[in-house]
N, C-alpha and C positions, 0 to 999 in steps of 0.2 A: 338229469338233475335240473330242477327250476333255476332258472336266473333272473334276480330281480333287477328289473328295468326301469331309468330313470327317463325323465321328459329332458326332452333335447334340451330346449329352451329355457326352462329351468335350472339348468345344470349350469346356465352362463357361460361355456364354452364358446361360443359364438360371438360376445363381444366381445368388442375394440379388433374382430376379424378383418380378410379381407377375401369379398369375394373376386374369382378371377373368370367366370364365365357366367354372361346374360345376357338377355336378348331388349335391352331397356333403350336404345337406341332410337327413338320415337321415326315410324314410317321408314324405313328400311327392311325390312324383311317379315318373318311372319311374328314377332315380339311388337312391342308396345307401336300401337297404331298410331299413338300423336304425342304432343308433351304433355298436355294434361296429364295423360296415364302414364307416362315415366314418371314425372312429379310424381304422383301417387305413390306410384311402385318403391324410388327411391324414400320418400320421406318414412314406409312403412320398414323398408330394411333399415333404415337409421332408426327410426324409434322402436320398433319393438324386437328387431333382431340385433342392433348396435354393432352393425359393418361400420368402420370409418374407411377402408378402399372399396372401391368397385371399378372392376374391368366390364365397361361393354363390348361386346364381342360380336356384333353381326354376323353374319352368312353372309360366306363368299362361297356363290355355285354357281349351274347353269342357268337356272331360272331365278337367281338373286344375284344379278350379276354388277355389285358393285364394287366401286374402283374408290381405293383408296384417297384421291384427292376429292371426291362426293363425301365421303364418308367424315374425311375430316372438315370439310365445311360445316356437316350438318352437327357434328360433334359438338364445334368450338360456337354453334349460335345455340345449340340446347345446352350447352354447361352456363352460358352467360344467363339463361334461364333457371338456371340452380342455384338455391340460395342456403341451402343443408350446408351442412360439416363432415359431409363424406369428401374423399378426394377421387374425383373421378377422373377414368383413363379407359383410353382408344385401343383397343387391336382387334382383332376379327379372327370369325371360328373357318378352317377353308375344307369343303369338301371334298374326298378323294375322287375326284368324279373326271372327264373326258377334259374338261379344261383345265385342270387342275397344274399340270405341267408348264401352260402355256402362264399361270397365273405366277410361278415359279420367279419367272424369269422377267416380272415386273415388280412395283413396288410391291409392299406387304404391309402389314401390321402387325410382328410379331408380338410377342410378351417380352418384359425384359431378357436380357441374355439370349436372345433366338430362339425365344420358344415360341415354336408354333405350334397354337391349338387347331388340329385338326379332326375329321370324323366320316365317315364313312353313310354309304346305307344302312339302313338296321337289318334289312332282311337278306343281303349277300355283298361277297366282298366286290367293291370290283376289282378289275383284271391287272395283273402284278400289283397286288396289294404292296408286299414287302422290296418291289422294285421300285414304287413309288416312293415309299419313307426314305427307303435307301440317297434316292434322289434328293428327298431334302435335306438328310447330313448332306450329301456332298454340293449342297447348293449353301453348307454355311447354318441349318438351322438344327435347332433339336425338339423332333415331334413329340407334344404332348396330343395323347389318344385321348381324342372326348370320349366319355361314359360310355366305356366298351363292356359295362356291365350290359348295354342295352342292342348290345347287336347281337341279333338272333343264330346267326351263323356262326359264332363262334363257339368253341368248344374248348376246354383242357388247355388242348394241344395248342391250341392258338395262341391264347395267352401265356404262355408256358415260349413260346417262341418267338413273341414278342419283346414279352420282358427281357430273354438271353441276349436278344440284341441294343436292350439298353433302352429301350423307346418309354418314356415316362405315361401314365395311366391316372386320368383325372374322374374324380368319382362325381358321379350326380350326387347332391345332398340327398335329395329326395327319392333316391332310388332306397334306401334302407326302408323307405316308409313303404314301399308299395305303391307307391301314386305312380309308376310304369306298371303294372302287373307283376304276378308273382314270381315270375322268371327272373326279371331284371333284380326283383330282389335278395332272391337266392344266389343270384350269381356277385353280387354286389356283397351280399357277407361273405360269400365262400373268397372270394378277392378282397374284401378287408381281414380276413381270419390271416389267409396267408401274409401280407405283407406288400403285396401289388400294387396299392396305391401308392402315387404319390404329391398328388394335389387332389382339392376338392372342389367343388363350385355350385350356385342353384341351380345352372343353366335355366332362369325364371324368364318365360315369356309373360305371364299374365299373373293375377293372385286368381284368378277361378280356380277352385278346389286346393292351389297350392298354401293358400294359407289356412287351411281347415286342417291337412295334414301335415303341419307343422307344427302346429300348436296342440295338436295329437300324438308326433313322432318319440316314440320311447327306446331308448338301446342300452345294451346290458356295460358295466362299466368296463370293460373291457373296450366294446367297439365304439365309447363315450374316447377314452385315451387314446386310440388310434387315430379316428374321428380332429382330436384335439391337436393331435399331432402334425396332419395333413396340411391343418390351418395354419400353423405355426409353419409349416413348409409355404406357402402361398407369401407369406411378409418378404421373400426373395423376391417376391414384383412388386414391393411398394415402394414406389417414386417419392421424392420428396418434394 
């Protein structure tokens, strides 16, 4: 049966949101290279998306190896260079990767309430995937799984054994659209159909191509109210 499809943006679900994953952090990782292009970036989420939070979320890996009191220098002299009506806020995305454990057991950035967003490789797990989460309950946090619509290795089963253990699942905006490939978007409704998400974010490194398929992005009303739902879940990390 046809379903008729509305434009994201359109629909106005998205203002007064707040996003809680992106790479706007200027020269830290592989997201905005300098302030100029976070300016950009941010002034474009306030006008024409109308976020008033945003979480910047850097990469914490092996080869982005940075340390919380870097990160919040570079933070507190780029917000003195923001003059928007967004409220902006520090925590970091950390990968499950070899140092991962050792990152554990220093500072952190989580999201409010000990959420830590974390994420994996896209093309395999590494080694004791669910040893590692494990580890972060028992270190005091609770993992939100960045856009495991987008990891390749995962299947059903995975997800299906993830979520039993409670571990919360953060959806790419842009994964509905296709702007990962078709996989990621398949798996991204058949995970919004069911009920798996439960936060959302841009994960926005650059607008190259991300704002063509934005301002293109159509979803049926249904995954419109899911969608809207997510967002509303996200205002449990706005700061005052």
């Amino acid at each position: 049966m046809f379903s008729i499809r509305h434009n994201l943006l359109k629909s106005g679900i998205l203002r007064g949101k707040t996003d809680i994953h992106c790479h706007l952090l200027p020269g830290v990782d592989d997201g905005s290279p300098d302030v100029a292009h976070s300016l950009e970036m941010l002034a474009w989420m306030e006008q024409e998306i109308g976020f008033r939070c945003v979480w910047l979320t850097p990469h914490v890996m092996q080869d982005t190896p940075n340390d919380v009191p870097s990160l919040r220098q570079v933070f507190d002299t780029f917000r003195s260079a923001y003059h928007g009506q967004m409220a902006l806020n520090l925590s970091s995305e950390y990968m499950l990767d070899a140092r991962f454990s050792a990152h554990l057991h220093d500072d952190l950035l989580p999201l409010p309430g000990k959420h830590l967003l974390v994420e994996t490789s896209y093309m395999s797990a590494p080694p004791g995937l669910f040893d590692l989460l494990l580890e972060v309950w028992h270190q005091g946090y609770r993992p939100v799984i960045a856009h495991p619509e987008r990891y390749m290795y995962m299947d059903e089963q995975d997800y299906e054994a993830l979520k039993a253990k409670g571990y919360d699942f953060q959806l790419n905006l842009l994964s509905l659209s296709g702007y990962y490939g078709r996989r990621p978007k398949d798996v991204a409704e058949a995970l919004l159909q069911r009920d798996y998400y439960d936060f959302v974010g841009t994960d926005l490194h650059h607008l190259d191509r991300y704002e063509d398929f934005l301002l293109q992005m159509k979803l049926t009303r249904r995954q419109l109210d899911t969608l809207e739902q997510l967002f509303e879940n996200n205002t449990m990390f706005n700061v005052q």
